[in-house]
LUMLUM-514983 format. One record per atom (N, C-alpha, C): x, y, z negated; residue in one letter; residue number from 1; atom name. Coordinates in nm, 3 decimals, padded with zeros to 5 digits. Atoms other than C-alpha are relative to their C-alpha. Layout:
// residues N
REC       X       Y       Z res   n atom
REC       X       Y       Z   A NUM   CA
...
END
This chain:
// residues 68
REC       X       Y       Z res   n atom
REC  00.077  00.040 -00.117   X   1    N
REC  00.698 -03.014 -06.849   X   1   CA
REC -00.077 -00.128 -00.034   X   1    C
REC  00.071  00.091 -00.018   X   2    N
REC  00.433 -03.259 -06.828   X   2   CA
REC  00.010 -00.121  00.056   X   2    C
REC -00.024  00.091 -00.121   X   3    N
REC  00.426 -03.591 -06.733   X   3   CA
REC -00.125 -00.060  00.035   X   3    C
REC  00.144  00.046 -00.117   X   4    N
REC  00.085 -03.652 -06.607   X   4   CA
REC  00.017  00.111  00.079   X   4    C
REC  00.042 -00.024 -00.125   X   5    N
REC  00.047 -03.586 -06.250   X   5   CA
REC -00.124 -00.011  00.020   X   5    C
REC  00.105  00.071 -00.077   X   6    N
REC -00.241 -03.529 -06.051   X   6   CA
REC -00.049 -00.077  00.059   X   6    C
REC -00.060  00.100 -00.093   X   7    N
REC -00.290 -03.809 -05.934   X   7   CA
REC -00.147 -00.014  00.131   X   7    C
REC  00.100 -00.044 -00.127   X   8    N
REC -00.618 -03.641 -05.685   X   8   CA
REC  00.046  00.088  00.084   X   8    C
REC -00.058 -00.116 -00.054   X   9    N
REC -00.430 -03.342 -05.560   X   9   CA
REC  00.017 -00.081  00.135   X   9    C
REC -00.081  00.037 -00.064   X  10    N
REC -00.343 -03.389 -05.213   X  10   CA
REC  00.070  00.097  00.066   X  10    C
REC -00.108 -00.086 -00.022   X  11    N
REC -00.045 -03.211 -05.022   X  11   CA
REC  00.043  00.098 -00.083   X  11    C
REC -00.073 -00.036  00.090   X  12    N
REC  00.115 -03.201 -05.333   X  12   CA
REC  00.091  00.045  00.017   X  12    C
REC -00.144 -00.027  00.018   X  13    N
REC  00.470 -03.025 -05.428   X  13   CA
REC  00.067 -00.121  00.013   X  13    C
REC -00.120  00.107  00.034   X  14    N
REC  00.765 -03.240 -05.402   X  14   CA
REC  00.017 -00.051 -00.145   X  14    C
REC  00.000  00.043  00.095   X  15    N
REC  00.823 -03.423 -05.712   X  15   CA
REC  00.156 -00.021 -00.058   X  15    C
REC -00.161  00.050  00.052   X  16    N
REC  01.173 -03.453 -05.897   X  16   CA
REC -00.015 -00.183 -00.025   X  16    C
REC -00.055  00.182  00.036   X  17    N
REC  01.306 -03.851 -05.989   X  17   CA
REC -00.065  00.038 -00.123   X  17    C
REC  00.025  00.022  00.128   X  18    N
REC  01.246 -03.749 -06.293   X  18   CA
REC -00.184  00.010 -00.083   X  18    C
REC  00.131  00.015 -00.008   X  19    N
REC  00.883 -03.676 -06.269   X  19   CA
REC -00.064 -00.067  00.054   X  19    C
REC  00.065  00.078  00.000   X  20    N
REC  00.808 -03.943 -06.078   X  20   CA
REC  00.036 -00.193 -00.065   X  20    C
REC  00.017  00.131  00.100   X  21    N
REC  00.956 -04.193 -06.342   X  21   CA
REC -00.058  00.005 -00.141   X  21    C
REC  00.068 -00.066  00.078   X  22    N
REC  00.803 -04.005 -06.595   X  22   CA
REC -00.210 -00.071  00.030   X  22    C
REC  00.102  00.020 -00.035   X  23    N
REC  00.448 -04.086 -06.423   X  23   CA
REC  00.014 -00.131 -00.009   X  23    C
REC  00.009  00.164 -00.002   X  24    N
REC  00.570 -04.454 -06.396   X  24   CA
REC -00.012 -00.106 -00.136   X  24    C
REC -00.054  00.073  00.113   X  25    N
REC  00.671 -04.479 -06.733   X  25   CA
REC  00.127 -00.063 -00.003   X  25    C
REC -00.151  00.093 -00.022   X  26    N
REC  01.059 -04.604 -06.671   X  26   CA
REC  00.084  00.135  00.078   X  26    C
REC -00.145 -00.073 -00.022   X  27    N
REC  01.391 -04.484 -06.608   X  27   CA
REC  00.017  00.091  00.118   X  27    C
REC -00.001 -00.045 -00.110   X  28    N
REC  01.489 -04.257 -06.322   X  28   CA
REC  00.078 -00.118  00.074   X  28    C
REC -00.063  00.109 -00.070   X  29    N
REC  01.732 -04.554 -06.249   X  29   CA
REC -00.065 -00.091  00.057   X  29    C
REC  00.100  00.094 -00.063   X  30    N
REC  01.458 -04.782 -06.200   X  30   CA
REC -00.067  00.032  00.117   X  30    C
REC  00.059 -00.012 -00.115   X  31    N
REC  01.314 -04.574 -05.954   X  31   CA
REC  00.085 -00.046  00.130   X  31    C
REC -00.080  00.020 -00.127   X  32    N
REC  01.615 -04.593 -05.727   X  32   CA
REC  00.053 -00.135  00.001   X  32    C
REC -00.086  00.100 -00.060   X  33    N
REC  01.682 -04.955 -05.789   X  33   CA
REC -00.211 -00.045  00.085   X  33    C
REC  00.100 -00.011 -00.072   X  34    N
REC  01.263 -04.962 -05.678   X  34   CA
REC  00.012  00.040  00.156   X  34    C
REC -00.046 -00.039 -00.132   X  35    N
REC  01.376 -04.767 -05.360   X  35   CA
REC  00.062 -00.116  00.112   X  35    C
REC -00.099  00.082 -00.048   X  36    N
REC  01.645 -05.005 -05.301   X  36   CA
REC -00.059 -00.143  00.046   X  36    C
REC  00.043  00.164 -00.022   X  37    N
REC  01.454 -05.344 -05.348   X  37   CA
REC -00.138  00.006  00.127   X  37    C
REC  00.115  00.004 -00.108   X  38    N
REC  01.126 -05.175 -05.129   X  38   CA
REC -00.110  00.022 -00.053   X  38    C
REC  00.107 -00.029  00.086   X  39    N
REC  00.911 -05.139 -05.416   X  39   CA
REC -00.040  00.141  00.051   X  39    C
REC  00.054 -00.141 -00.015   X  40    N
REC  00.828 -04.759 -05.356   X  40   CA
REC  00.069  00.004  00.172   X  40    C
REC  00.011 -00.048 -00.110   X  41    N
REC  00.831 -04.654 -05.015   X  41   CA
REC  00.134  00.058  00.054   X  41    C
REC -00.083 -00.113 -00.051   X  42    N
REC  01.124 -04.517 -04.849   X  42   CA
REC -00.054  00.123  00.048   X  42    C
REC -00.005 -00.128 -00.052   X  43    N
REC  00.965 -04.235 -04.673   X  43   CA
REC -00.078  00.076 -00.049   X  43    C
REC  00.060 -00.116  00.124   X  44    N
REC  00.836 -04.119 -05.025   X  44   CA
REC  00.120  00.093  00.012   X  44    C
REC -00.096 -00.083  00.005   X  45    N
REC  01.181 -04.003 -05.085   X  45   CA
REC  00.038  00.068  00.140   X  45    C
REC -00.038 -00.118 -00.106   X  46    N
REC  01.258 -03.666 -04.933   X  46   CA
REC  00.118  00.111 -00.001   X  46    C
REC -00.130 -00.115  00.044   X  47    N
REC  01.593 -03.453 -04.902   X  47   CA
REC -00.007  00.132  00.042   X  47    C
REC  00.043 -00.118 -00.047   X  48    N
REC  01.542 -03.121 -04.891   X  48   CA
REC  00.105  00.131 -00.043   X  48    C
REC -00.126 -00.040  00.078   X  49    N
REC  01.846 -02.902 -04.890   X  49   CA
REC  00.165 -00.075 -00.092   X  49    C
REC -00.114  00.064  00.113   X  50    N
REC  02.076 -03.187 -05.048   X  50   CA
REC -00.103 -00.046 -00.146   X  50    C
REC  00.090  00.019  00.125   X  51    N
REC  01.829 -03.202 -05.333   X  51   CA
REC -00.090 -00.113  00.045   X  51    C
REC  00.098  00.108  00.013   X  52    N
REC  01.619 -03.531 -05.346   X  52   CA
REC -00.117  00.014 -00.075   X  52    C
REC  00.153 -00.035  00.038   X  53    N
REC  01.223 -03.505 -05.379   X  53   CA
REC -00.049 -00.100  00.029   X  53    C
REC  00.091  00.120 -00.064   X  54    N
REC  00.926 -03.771 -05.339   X  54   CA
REC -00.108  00.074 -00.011   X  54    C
REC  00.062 -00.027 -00.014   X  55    N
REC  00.671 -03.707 -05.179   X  55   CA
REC -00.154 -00.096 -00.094   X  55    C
REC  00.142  00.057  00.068   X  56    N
REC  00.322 -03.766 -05.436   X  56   CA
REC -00.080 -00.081  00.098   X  56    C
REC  00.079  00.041 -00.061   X  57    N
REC  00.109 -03.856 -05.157   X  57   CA
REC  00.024 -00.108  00.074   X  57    C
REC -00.026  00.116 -00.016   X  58    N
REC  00.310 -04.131 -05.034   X  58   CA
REC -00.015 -00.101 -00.057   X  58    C
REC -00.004  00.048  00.132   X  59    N
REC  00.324 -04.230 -05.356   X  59   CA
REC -00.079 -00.090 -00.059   X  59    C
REC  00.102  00.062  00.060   X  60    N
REC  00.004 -04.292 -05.433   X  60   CA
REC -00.088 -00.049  00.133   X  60    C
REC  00.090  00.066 -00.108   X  61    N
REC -00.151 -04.409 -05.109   X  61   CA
REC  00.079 -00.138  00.009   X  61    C
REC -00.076  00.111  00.033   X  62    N
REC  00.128 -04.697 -05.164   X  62   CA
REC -00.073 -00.081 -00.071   X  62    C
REC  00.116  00.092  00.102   X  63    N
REC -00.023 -04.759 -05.473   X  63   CA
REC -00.143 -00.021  00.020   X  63    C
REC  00.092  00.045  00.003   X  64    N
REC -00.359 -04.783 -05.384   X  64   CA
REC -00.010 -00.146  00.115   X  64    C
REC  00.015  00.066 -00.139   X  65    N
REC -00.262 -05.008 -05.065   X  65   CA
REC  00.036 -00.135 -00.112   X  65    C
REC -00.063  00.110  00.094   X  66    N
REC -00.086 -05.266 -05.331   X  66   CA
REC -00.132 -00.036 -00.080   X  66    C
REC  00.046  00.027  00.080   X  67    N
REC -00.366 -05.253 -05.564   X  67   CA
REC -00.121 -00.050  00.119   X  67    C
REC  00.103  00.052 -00.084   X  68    N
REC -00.611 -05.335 -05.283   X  68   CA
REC  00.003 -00.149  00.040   X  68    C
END
């Protein structure tokens, strides 16, 4: 699997941890201590079934709000 994302797509698929630390460049751990500290969005992450997903489009409208 790939780790570039679209990063134009919108109402993307769910994303695994692992694809979106893959896109970050860093650990899946990092993402969730990111979660934890506020860095990434809480209501990126999405549970669906028990299974944990992030939503792309949170994702990156985050990041553009930061980089603004």
């Amino acid at each position: 699997m790939t780790a570039e994302l679209n990063k134009s797509a919108t109402n993307q698929r769910p994303r695994t941890k692992k694809e979106i630390a893959a896109y970050f460049s860093v650990s899946e751990r990092t993402i969730d201590r990111w979660l934890l500290e506020g860095t990434l969005p809480r209501d990126a992450k999405v549970v669906i079934g028990g299974v944990v997903r992030f939503n792309m489009d949170v994702l990156e409208r985050h990041m553009r709000e930061r980089s603004e």
